[in-house]
LUMPASE-267286 format. One record per residue (C-alpha): x, y, z. Coordinates in steps of 0.1 Angstrom, whole numbers. Layout:
  east north    up
     X     Y     Z
...
// end
This chain:
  east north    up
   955  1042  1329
   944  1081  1319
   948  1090  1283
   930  1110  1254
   916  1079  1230
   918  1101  1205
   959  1106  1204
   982  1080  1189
   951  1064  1177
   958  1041  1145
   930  1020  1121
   929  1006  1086
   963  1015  1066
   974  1033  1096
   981   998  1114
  1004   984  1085
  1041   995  1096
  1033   989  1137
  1058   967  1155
  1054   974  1190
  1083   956  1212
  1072   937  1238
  1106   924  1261
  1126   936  1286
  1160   958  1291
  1183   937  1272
  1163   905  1263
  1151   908  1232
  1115   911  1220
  1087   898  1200
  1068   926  1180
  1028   929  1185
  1015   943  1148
   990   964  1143
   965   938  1134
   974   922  1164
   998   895  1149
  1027   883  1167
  1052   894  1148
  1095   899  1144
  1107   872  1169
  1137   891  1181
  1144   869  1211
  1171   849  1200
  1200   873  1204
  1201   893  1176
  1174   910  1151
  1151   885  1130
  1130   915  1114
  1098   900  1095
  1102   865  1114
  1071   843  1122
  1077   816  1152
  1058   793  1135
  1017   793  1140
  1018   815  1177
   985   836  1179
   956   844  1203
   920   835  1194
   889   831  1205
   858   812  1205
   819   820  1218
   796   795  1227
   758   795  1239
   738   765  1250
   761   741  1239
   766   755  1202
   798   775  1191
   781   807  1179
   816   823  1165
   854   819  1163
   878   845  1152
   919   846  1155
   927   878  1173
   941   893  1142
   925   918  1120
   929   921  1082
   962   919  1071
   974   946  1045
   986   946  1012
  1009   939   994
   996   904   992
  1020   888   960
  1045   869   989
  1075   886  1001
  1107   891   980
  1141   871   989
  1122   846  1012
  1123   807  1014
  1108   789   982
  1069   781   985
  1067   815  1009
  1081   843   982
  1070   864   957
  1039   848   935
  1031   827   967
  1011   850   987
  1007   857  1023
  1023   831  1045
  1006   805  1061
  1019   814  1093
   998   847  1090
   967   827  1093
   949   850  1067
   926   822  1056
   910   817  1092
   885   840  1108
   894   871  1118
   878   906  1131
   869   931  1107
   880   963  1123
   914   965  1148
   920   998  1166
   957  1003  1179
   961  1026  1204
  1001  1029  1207
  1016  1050  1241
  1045  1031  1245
  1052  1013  1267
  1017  1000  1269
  1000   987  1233
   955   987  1238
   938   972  1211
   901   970  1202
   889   941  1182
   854   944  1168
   835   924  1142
   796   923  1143
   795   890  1135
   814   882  1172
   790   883  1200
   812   903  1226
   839   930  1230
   875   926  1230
   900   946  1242
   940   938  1243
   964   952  1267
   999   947  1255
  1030   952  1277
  1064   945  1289
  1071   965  1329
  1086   998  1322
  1096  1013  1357
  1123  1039  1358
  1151  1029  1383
  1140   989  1383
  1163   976  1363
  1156   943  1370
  1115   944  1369
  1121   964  1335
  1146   930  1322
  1119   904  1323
  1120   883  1292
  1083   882  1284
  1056   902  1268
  1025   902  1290
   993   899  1274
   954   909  1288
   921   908  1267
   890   919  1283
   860   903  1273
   828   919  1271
   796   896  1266
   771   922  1249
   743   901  1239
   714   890  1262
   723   855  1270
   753   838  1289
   784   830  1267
   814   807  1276
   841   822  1260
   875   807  1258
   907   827  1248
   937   800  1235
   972   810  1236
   995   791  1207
  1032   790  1210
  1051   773  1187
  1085   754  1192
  1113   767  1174
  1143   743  1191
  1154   713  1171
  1142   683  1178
  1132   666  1197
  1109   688  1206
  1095   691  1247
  1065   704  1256
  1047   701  1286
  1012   716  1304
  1019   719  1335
   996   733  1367
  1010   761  1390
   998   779  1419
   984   807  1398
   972   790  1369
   990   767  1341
  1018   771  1318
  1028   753  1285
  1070   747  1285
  1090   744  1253
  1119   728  1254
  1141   699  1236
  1166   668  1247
  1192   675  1217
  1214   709  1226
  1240   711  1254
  1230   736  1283
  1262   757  1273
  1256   762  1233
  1247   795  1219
  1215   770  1205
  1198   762  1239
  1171   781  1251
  1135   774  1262
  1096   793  1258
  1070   792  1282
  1032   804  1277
  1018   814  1312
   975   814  1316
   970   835  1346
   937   826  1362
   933   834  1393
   920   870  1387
   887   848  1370
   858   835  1393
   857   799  1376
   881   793  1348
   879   763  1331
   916   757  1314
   926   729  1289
   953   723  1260
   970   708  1233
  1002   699  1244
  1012   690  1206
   993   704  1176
   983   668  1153
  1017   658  1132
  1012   655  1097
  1015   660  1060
  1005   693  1039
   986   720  1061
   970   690  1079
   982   707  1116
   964   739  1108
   936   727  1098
   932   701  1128
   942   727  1153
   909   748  1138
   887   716  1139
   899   709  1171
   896   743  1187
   857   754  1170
   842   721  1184
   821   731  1215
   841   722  1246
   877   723  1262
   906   710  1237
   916   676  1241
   954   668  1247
   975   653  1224
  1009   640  1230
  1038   625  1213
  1070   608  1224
  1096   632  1218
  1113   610  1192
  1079   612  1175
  1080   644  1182
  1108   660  1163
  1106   692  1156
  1083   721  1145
  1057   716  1170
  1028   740  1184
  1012   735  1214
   979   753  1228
   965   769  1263
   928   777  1264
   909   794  1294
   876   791  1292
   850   816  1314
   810   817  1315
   799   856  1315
   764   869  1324
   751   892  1303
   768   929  1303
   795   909  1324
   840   912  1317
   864   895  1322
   900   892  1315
   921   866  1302
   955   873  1309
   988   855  1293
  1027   858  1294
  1050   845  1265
  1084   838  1284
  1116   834  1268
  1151   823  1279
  1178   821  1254
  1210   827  1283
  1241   820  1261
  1253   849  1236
  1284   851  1214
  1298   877  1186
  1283   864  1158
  1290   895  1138
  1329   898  1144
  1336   864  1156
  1367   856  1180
  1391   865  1181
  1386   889  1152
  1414   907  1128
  1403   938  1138
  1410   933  1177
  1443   942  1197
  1440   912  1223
  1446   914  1255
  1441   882  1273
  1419   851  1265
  1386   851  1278
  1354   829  1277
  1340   836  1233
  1300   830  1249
  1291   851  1278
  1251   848  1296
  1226   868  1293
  1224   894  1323
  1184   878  1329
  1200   844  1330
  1219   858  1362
  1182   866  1372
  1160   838  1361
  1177   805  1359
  1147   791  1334
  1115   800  1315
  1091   790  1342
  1112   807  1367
  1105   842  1344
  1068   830  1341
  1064   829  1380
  1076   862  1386
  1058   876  1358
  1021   865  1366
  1029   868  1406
  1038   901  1402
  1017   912  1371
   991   937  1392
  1025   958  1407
  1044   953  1373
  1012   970  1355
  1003   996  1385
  1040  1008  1381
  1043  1009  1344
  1009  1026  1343
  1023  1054  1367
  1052  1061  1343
  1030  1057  1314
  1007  1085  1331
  1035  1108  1340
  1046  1111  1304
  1013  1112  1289
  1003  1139  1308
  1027  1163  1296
  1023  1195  1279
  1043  1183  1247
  1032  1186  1210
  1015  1152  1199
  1044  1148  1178
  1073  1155  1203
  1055  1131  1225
  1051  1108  1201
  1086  1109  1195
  1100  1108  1228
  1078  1081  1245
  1084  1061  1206
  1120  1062  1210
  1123  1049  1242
  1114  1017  1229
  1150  1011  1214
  1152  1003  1252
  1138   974  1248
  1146   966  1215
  1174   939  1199
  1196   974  1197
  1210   968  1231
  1224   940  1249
  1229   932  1289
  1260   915  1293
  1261   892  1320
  1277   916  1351
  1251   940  1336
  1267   959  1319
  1243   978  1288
  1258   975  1256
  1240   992  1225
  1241   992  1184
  1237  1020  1168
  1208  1004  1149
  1196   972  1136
  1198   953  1102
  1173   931  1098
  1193   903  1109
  1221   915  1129
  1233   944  1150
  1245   975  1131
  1277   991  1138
  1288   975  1168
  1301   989  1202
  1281  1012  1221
  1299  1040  1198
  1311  1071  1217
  1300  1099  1195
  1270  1079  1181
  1256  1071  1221
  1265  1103  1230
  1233  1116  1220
  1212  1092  1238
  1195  1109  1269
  1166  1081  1278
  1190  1060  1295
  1210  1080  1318
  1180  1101  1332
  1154  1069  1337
  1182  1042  1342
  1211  1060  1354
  1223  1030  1374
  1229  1014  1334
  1239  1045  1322
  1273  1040  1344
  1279  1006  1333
  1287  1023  1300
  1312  1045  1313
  1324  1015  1332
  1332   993  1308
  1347  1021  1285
  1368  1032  1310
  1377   996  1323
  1378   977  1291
  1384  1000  1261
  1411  1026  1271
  1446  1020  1256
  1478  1024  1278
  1479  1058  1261
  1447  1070  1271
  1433  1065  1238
  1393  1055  1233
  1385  1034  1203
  1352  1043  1196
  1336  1009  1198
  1338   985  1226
  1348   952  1215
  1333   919  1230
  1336   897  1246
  1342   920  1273
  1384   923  1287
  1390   906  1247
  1408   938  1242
  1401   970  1220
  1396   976  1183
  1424   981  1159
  1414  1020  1146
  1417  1054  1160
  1400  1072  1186
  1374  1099  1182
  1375  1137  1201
  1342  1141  1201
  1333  1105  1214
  1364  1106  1237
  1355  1139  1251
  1317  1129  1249
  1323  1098  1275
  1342  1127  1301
  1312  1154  1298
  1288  1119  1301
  1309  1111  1332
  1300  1144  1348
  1263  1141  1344
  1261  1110  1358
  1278  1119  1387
  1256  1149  1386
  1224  1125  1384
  1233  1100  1407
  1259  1120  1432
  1276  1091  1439
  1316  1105  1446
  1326  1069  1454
  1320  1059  1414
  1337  1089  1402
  1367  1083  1424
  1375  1053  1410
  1373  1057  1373
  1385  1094  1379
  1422  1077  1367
  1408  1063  1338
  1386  1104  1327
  1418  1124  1336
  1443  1101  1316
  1416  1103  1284
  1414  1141  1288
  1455  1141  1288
  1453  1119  1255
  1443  1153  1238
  1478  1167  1239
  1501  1134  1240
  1525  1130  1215
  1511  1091  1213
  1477  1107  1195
  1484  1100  1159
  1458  1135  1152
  1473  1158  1177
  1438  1174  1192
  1455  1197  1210
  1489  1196  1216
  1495  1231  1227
  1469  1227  1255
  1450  1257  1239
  1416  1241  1240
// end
């Protein structure tokens, strides 16, 4: 990866309003922070701004000659305001402090560098007291025209380990990923070709509810020369902040963790579990430790309308949960886990080539910055992929649900990432506006109601979001010169042009025809 260290650069203060998006097209995200904290679990179907999932972090331990000489989470400081947040659960608001879940009161490195060129996050941890370098490489795949490698639902996660003092160190870099199904709560280590994996999952929801879903956390190791990898497949269950605080006992010993278990009824729910590597490294020697954090949530619903609604004209009956268009891809977690670490080195070189590309322009810093910043919303809980792929977008997000529903006409008119680096998605918006949300009088409510073929909102069209979907149409045939799609939603354009001067248009845009 080429760039200028010195652009899009952030330290100290500068780190406190980062939430990079790590996820695919469509899937959801979980935000990396500044500081390197795992923050704003947006991978449940809708926006959870601020959100912990539980205790999840990276850290890291060094040891020498039998001896831990340092342990640190992978976090740096966290920044003020430090009173507890307004509006939250009692014993975490205001006059409570920081969170427990931010893990403030355990080690952490003095000094975090974020270096943010979306869609690839580096960070440099440094703390003088830590005998080694640390760098993270943050990312989700980000290759124009592959759809499907850019909709993996994971965030893919490297540090490179530097020993820089004059004696071999075993270091050992632990992935925590915490639970967040009801009880009774499954997880399971479990050895692959490539490396291991730690599966969450429970016994108590049906397959089919909105509810089910699963988490993997993937250790890649077969990029090491003699990994060494153990873990917790249940943090220690009890009273007060006795989990914490065994987890750290257990993980600053010298040596591997030790498993613990539970039967699920034991179990219940609220669990971490843990995934350590562990590799020796010479003096002056790297290596990187490399993790996924999977996520499969399949089944989706409109929680913000419900359904039917008052404000739809139905049409027919359909199915009120539809799947995830990466559940049609990846029946499980450990299936997205698979194809994430098997393909990592071509997911990376491809993303790094886009990633070049842009950086490499002429551009002002700060229309770069805005251009390759923006194209996050890609991969953001703005959009949606329906389950026959369709791309569905908000206009924004609230922090806990989508805002203003219904890939609006006029609003998504202005959006130019999508149809020029995913053009093939770009048409599944015309398709489903031409197919789904069209009246019999060739009227275009601006937002698309779902579940898709419900039928079309209750409210008047808009010209310029009418009009907007035909000049759309003729750029993306202009992109993708494909006559064979314009053919058959040419019906659908030319009776939404002829809407303009119908007697059926409530507004009369132009009934003389004079333009």
């Amino acid at each position: 990866m080429t760039t200028d260290n010195a652009r899009f650069l952030y330290t100290g203060a500068q780190t406190s309003q980062i939430s990079f998006p790590l996820g695919g097209l469509g899937t959801g995200c979980i935000g990396l922070a500044g500081n390197g904290r795992l923050i704003d679990w947006e991978i449940f179907n809708r926006p959870n701004k601020g959100s912990v999932n539980g205790f999840s972090h990276f850290a890291i331990k060094a040891e020498a000659d039998g001896q831990v000489a340092d342990a640190r989470v992978l976090h740096g400081d966290l920044r003020p305001p430090y009173q507890g947040e307004l509006n939250s659960p009692r014993f975490n608001s205001f006059g409570w402090g920081p969170r427990r879940e931010y893990l403030t009161g355990l080690p952490h490195f003095q000094d975090v560098a974020f270096r943010g060129e979306y869609p690839i996050a580096t960070l440099d941890f440094a703390d003088e007291r830590f005998p080694g370098q640390v760098t993270l490489t943050a990312f989700n795949p980000f290759i124009p025209l592959d759809d499907i490698a850019s909709g993996l639902p994971a965030a893919f996660f490297e540090y490179t380990v530097t020993n820089t003092s004059e004696r071999p160190i075993d270091y050992t870099v632990v992935g925590v990923l915490a639970n967040p199904l009801p009880a009774n709560n499954l997880n399971q280590a479990e050895k692959t070709d490539w490396g291991h994996r730690l599966h969450l999952a429970c016994d108590s929801v049906d397959p089919a509810s909105t509810d089910y879903g699963q988490l993997s956390l993937a250790a890649a190791t077969a990029n090491l020369p003699d990994p060494h990898v153990s873990w917790q497949e249940y943090w220690y269950r009890g009273a007060w902040f006795d989990s914490l605080e065994t987890y750290w006992t257990d993980f600053t010993a010298p040596g591997p963790l030790r498993n613990r278990t539970y039967p699920p009824a034991r179990a219940k729910d609220k669990n971490e579990g843990a995934l350590a590597v562990r590799q020796r490294l010479a003096p002056g020697e790297s290596a990187a430790f490399r993790f996924v954090i999977a996520w499969h949530y399949p089944n989706c619903f409109n929680y913000w309308n419900g359904y039917p609604s008052p404000r739809l004209v139905q049409r027919e009956e359909v199915p009120p949960v539809w799947r995830n268009f990466y559940a049609t891809q990846w029946p499980d977690a450990r299936a997205v886990t698979d194809a994430a670490v098997t393909g990592w080195d071509d997911l990376y070189s491809r993303t790094v080539q886009f990633h070049d590309a842009l950086f490499a322009t002429d551009l002002p810093d700060a229309a770069l910055d805005a251009v390759s910043a923006n194209i996050s919303i890609l991969k953001s809980p703005t959009v949606l992929r329906l389950e026959d792929g369709t791309f569905y977008g908000w206009e924004g997000c609230h922090p806990s649900e989508g805002c203003c529903e219904g890939s609006c006409t006029h609003v998504w008119n202005y959006a130019q990432a999508l149809p020029f680096l995913f053009p093939a998605l770009e048409r599944t918006m015309r398709n489903a506006d031409y197919g789904y949300n069209l009246r019999e009088d060739g009227g275009m409510p601006f937002r698309l109601q779902l579940p898709l073929g419900a039928g079309y909102w209750n409210f008047r069209p808009c010209a310029d979001g009418q009009f907007g979907g035909v000049l759309k149409t003729y750029r993306d045939w202009k992109i993708s010169g494909d006559t064979e799609w314009l053919r058959a939603i040419w019906p659908a354009v030319k009776q939404s042009i002829e809407f303009a001067w119908s007697k059926r248009n409530f507004d009369r845009w132009d009934p003389d025809k004079t333009g």
